[in-house]
N, C-alpha and C positions, 0 to 999 in steps of 0.2 A: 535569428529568433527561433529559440524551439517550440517542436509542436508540445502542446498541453493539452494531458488529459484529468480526469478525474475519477476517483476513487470515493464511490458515494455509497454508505450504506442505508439498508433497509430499514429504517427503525421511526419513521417520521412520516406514515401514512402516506396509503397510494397517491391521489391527487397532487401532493407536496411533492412525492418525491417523483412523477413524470414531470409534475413544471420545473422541476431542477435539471431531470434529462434535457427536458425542451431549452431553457435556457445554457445548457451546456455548448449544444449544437449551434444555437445562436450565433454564439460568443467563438465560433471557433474550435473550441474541442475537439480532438481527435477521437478520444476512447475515455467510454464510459464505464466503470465497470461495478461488478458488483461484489459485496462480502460473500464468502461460502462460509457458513459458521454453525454446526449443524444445532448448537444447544441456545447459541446466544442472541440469533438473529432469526429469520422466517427464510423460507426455502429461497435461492435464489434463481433458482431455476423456473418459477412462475411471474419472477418480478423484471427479469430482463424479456420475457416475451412480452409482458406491457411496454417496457422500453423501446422492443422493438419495433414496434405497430404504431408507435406514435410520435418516431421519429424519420429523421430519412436518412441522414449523412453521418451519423455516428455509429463508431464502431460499440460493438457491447457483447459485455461476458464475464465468467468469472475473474475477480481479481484478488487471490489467487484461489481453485479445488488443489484438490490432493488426488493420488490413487490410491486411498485405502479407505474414505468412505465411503467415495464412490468408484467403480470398477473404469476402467480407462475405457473400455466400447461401451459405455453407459453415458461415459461424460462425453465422446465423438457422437452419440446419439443424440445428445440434445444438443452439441457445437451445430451439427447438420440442421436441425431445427431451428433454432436461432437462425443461422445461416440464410433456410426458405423464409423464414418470418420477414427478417428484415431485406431482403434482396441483397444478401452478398455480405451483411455488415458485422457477423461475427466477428471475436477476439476469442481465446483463450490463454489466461494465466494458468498457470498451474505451477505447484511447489510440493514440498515435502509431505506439509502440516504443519498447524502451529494447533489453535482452541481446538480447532474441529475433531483433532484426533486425542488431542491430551484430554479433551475432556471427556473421551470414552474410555482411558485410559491406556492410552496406544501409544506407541513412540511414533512419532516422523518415520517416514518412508525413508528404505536406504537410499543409495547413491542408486544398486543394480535397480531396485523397484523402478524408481524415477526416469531412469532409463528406457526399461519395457515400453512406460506406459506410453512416454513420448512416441516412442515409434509405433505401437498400436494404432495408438490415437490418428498418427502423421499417415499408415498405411488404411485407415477409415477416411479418409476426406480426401485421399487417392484416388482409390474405390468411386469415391460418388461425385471426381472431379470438384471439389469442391475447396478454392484458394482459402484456407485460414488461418492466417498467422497463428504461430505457438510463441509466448511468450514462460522462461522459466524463470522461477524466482531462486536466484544463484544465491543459497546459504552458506556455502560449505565449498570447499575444492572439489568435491565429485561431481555435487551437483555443476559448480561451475564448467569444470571441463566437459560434462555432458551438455550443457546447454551449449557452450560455444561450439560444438560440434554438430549438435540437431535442432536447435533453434532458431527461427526468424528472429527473437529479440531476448533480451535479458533484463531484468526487471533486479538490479543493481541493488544489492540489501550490505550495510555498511562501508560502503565505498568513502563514506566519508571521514571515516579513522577516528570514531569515537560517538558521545552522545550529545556533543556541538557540534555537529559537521560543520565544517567551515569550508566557504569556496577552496581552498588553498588544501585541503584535505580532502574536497571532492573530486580536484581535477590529479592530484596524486592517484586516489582509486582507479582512477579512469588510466590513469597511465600505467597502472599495475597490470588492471582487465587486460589494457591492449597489448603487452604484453605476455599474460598469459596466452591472449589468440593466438599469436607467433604464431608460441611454443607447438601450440595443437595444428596450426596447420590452419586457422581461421581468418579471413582477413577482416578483420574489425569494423573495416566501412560497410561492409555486407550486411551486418547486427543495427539493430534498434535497440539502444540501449537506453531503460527507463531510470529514471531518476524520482524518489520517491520525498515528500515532503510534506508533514502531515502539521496539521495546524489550528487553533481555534482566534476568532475574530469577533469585538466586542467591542461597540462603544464605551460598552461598563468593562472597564479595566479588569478588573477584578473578577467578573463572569468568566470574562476569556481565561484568564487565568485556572479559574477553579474549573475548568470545562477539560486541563489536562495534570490530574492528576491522575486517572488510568496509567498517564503514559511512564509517569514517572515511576511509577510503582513495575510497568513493563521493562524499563528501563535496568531497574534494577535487578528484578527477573534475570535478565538475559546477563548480568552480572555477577549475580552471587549464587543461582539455584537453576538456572540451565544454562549455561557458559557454554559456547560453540567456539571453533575455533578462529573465530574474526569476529568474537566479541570483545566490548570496550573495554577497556580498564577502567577501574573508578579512580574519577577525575582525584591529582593530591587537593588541590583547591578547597573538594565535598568532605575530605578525611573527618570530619568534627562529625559528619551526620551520619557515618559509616555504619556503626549499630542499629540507630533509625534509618539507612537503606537496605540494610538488610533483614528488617523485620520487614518493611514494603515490599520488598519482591518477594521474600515468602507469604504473602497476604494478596500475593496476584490471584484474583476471583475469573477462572476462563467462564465461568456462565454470564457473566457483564464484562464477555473479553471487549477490547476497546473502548470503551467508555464509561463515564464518570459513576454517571447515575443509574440506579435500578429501572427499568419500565416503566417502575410506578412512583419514579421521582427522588427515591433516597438514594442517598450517596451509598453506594458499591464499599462492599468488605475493603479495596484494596485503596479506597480513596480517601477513608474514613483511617487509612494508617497513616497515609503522607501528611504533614507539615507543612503550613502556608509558608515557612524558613525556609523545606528543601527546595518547594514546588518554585524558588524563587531566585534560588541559590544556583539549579540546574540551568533554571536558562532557557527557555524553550519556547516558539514561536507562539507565541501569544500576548493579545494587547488589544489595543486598537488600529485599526486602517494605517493610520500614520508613524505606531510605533512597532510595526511589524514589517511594513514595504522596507525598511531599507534591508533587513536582514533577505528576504525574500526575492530582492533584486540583484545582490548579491550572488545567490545561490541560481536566480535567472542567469546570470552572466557569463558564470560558469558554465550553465549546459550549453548557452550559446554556441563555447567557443569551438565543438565540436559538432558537424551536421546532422550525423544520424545517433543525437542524445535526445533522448524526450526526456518531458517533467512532465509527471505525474501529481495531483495535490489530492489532498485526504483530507476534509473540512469535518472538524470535530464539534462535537458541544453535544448537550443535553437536551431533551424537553422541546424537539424544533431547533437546536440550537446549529446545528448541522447548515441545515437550510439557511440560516440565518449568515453566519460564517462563508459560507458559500458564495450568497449573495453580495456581502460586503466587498469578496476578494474581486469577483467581479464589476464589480459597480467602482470602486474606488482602490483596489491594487492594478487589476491587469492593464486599465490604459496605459496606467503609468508606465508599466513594464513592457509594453509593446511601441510605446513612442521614443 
């Protein structure tokens, strides 16, 4: 059974979102983390010392910063903080950039930046004796090869060979990873490797559904207008909606990076492009309790089959809907998937 954490953003008021930590920790949770999003979300650097102080056994921290909004002995400064807060219970992610930097119009961090910053950061909590895990989010081959070399874990970004991951496409990823550790010299059991799976949950069918249209329009993004080099190909399947995915991913709005709706309840530039066709045609984990567990147990199975794989889950929606989704997954997916 892998450990489970969660990936929970800020956007659904303080008391909501500490009873979500608290019920995290509950339920088992390992790691709680939080958005770094400098235009789109509120700082996260105030909202996981609440985390901290009001829980006891979960890990927390960014999920994922960058080094170029914030400086890498800035971000070890408040890891170490976190750290005292909670007695011991920091994490930190950290990656390239995605909103946080494009929307100041920045590129991603190279491979050398990312690098630096890692070991900054790692000779900062040296210093002050202070255990806490570095998790990277492996984009790219440099990033990966750097992470498999100076990271406690790796936070797995396309492993599953497209934008249906399918078990049988995840545990391929996974055999590529553990491969590339060989190469470098890593042994694979040594790594925490995160498994990421983002999702909205909805008795109203149809909520769920319209709660991931971000994603689609993200989706296509990373498709047609920032393509990386372990980005998906578009599905032949979607070929009919290929002009409408590609006006979508050119209609990615990073100031409502991740979700649907604006703050103040209206549907987002890039969700107001997608198509209740595409948003249905793509495929993507949303529904209700019963018509999402089996996909989702599936993808549990998967990370089983290997010991040091975590899952990670990322509960979407709008307006509370987060919380709500969250809730669901706990209350009527995890037993299942634990028994």
């Amino acid at each position: 059974m892998p450990k489970t954490g969660v990936f929970m953003f800020h956007d659904f008021g303080y008391p909501a979102f500490v009873e979500s930590a608290k019920l995290a920790e509950e339920h088992g949770f390992n790691i709680f983390g939080l958005i770094d999003s400098t235009d789109a979300y509120s700082d996260y650097c105030a909202w996981d010392g609440l985390v901290a102080v009001n829980t006891s056994k979960i890990l927390i921290g960014p999920w994922v910063t960058n080094p170029l909004t914030r400086h890498p002995r800035v971000t070890a400064n408040h890891m170490l903080t976190i750290h005292e807060l909670s007695k011991g219970r920091a994490v930190l992610g950290i990656g390239a950039g995605d909103n946080a930097v494009r929307s100041m119009g920045v590129k991603p961090a190279s491979g050398a930046v990312m690098r630096e910053a890692v070991e900054v950061i790692r000779k900062k909590f040296k210093e002050k004796k202070a255990d806490i895990p570095i998790y990277v989010a492996a984009a790219g081959p440099l990033n990966t090869t750097m992470a498999l070399q100076l990271a406690d874990g790796i936070i797995a970004q396309g492993v599953g060979g497209g934008i249906r991951s399918s078990p049988q496409g995840v545990l391929a990823g996974l055999e590529r990873l553990k491969a590339r550790a060989k190469e470098v010299g890593r042994d694979f059991n040594t790594l925490q490797i995160v498994l990421q799976t983002g999702f909205a949950i909805s008795n109203n069918r149809k909520e769920a559904i319209e709660e991931m249209r971000w994603s689609v329009s993200s989706m296509m993004k990373g498709i047609f207008v920032q393509r990386r080099p372990n980005s998906p190909p578009f599905p032949q399947d979607l070929e009919r909606f290929r002009e409408e995915a590609k006006r979508v991913g050119e209609a990615y709005d990073y100031f409502n990076h991740m979700r649907t709706h604006t703050p103040d309840g209206q549907l987002a530039r890039h969700s107001k492009a997608v198509s209740d066709e595409l948003v249905e045609a793509v495929g993507l984990l949303a529904g209700t309790p019963s018509e999402v567990l089996p996909r989702i147990k599936a993808l549990w199975q998967a990370a089983s089959s290997m010991p040091n794989v975590n899952l990670v889950i990322t509960p979407h929606g709008s307006k509370g809907g987060r919380k709500r989704t969250f809730e669901l997954f706990v209350k009527e997916i995890l037993p299942k998937l634990r028994s």
